[in-house]
C-alpha positions as CSV (number, residue, x, y, z in Angstrom):
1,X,-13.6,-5.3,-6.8
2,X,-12.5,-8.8,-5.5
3,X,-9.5,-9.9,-3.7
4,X,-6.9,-11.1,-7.2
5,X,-4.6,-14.1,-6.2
6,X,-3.4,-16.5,-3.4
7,X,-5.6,-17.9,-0.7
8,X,-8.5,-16.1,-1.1
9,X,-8.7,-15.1,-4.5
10,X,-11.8,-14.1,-5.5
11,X,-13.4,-12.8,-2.9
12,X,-15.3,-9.7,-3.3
13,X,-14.3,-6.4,-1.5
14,X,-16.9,-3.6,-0.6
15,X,-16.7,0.0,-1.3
16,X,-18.8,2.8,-0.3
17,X,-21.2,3.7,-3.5
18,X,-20.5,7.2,-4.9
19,X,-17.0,8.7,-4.8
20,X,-15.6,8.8,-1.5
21,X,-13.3,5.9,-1.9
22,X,-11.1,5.4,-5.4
23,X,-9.9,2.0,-4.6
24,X,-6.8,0.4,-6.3
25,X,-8.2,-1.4,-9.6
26,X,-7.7,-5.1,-9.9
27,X,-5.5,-5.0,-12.7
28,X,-3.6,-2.4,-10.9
29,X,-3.1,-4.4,-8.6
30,X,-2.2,-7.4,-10.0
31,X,0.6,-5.4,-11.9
32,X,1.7,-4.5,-8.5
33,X,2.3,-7.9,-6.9
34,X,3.3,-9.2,-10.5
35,X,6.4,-6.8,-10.1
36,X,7.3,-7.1,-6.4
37,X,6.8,-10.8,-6.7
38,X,9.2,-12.1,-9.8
39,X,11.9,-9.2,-9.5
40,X,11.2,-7.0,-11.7
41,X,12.7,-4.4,-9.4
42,X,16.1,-5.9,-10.3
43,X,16.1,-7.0,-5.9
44,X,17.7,-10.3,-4.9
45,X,16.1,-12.4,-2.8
46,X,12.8,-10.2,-3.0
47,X,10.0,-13.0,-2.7
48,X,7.3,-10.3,-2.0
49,X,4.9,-10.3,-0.1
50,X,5.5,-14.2,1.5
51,X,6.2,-13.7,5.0
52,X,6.3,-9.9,4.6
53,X,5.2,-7.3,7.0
54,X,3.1,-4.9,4.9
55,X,1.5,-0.9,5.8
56,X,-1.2,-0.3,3.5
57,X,-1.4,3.7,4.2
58,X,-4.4,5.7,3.2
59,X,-6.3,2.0,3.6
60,X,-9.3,3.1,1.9
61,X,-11.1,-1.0,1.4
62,X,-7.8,-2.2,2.8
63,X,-7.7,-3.8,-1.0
64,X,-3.6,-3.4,-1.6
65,X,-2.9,-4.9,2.4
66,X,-5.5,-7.6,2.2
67,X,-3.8,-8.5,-1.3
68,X,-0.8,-8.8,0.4
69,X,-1.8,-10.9,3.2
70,X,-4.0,-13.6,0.8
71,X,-0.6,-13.8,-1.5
72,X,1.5,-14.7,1.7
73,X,2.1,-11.5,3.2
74,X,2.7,-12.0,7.3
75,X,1.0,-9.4,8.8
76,X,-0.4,-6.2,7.6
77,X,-1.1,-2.8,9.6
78,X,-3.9,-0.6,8.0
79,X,-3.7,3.2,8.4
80,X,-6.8,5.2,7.9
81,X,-8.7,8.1,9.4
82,X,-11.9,8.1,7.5
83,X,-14.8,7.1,8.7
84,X,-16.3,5.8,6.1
85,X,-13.4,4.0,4.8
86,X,-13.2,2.8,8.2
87,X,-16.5,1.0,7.9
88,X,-15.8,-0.5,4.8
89,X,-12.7,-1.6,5.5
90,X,-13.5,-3.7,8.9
91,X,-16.1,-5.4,6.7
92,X,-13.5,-5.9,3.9
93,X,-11.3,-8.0,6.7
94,X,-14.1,-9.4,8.1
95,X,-15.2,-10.7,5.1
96,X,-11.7,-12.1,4.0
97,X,-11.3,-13.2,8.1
98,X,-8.1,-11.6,8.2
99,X,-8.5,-10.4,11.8
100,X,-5.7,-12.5,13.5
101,X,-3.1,-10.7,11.3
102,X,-4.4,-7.4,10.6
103,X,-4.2,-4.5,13.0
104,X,-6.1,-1.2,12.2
105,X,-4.8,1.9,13.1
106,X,-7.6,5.0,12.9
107,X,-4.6,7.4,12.7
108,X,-3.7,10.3,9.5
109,X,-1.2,9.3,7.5
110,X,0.9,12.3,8.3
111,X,0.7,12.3,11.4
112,X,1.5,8.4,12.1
113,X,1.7,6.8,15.7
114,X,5.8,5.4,16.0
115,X,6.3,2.0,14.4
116,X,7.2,-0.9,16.6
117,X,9.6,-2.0,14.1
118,X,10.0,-1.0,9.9
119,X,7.5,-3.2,7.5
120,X,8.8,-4.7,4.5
121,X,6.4,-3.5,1.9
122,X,4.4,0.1,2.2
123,X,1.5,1.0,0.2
124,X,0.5,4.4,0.0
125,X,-2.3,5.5,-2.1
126,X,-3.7,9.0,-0.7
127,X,-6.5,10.9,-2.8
128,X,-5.1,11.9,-5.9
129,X,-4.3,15.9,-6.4
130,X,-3.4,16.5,-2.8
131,X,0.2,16.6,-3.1
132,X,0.3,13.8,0.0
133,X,3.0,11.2,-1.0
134,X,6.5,13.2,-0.2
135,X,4.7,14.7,3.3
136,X,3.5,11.4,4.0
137,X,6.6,9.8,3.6
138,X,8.9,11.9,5.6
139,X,6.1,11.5,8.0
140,X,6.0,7.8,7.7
141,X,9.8,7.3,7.9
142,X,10.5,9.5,11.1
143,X,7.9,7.2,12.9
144,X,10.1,4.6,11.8
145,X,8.0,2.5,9.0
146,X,10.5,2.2,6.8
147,X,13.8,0.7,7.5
148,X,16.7,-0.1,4.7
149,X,15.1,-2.5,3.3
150,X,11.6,-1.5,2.7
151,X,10.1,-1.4,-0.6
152,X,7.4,1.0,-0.8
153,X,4.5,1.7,-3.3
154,X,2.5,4.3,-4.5
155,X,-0.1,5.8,-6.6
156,X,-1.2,8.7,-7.5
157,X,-3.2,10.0,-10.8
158,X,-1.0,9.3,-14.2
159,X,-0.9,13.0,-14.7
160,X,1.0,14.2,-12.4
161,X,4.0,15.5,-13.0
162,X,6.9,13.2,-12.6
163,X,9.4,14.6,-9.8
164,X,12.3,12.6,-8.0
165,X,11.5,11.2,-4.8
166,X,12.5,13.3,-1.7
167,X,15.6,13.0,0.2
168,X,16.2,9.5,1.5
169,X,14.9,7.8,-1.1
170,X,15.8,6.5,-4.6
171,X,13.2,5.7,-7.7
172,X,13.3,1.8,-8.6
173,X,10.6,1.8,-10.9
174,X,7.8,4.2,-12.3
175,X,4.7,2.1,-14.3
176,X,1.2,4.4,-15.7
177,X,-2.0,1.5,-15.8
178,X,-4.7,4.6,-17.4
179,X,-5.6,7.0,-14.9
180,X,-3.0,5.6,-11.7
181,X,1.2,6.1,-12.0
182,X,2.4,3.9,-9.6
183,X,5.8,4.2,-8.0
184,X,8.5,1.7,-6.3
185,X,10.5,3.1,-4.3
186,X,13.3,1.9,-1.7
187,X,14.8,3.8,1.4
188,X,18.3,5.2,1.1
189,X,20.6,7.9,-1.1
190,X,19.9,8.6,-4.7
């Protein structure tokens, strides 16, 4: 796993051996920042991520904020509770010295500290087949992550079952890469 594009492309990531992590693939996410970055989601002005403000939620490697931040992004905030995950992803930032702009937060996704102000770009890839992306983004939005702008992101296996977002937020885009669906989504009415 290595960092994709921008200013430190190529840079390899760790991850834990075994299966306690499921990073986002690089192809993944490559797709990912292919999409947000040339306006495919049909956004004006969307230059994502330069100068963005990114959450990477359920952090993992930190792979999908570190991503953002050697592409352009601003700043990025890392949520993650595990401790394993932890360890890997302080080495991960270490390794791409991204300390100066990169904050981590050992907090649960669902139960996330308030936000000082909305990001521009959320990632959100919790452990597939736990049913965690609606609870974690009601959970994420009252603690004020997302603000009317916000584009958020996530994964979750390929086969699961297709359902509208939850109240408050509208689909922009649904893509399957193999085993990963990955969703955009923006804040606001259906």
């Amino acid at each position: 796993m290595r960092i994709v594009a921008g200013n430190q492309r190529g840079v390899r990531l760790t991850a834990p051996p075994g299966r306690v992590l499921r990073p986002t693939s690089d192809r993944v996410r490559e797709s990912v920042f292919n999409i947000l970055a040339h306006g495919a989601l049909g956004l004006p002005g969307l230059d994502a991520p330069d100068g963005a403000s990114v959450l990477d939620a359920f952090a993992g490697t930190g792979a999908l904020g570190l991503e953002a931040l050697s592409r352009g992004a601003r700043r990025a905030v890392f949520m993650e509770n595990g401790r394993i995950a932890l360890r890997a992803l302080r080495e991960n930032i270490d390794q791409c010295k991204r300390r100066d702009d990169s904050t981590v937060l050992e907090k649960n996704v669902l139960k996330p500290p308030p936000a000082a102000t909305p990001v521009d770009i959320a990632f959100l890839d919790p452990p597939y087949r736990q049913d965690l992306v609606t609870p974690s983004l009601n959970a994420l939005r009252d603690a004020g992550w997302f603000g009317p702008e916000t584009i958020i992101v996530t994964e979750q296996e390929s086969s699961e079952t297709d359902a509208a977002p939850p109240d408050g937020f509208v689909l922009l885009d649904r893509r399957r890469y193999g085993a990963a669906k990955v969703e955009f989504l923006g804040v606001g009415a259906p």
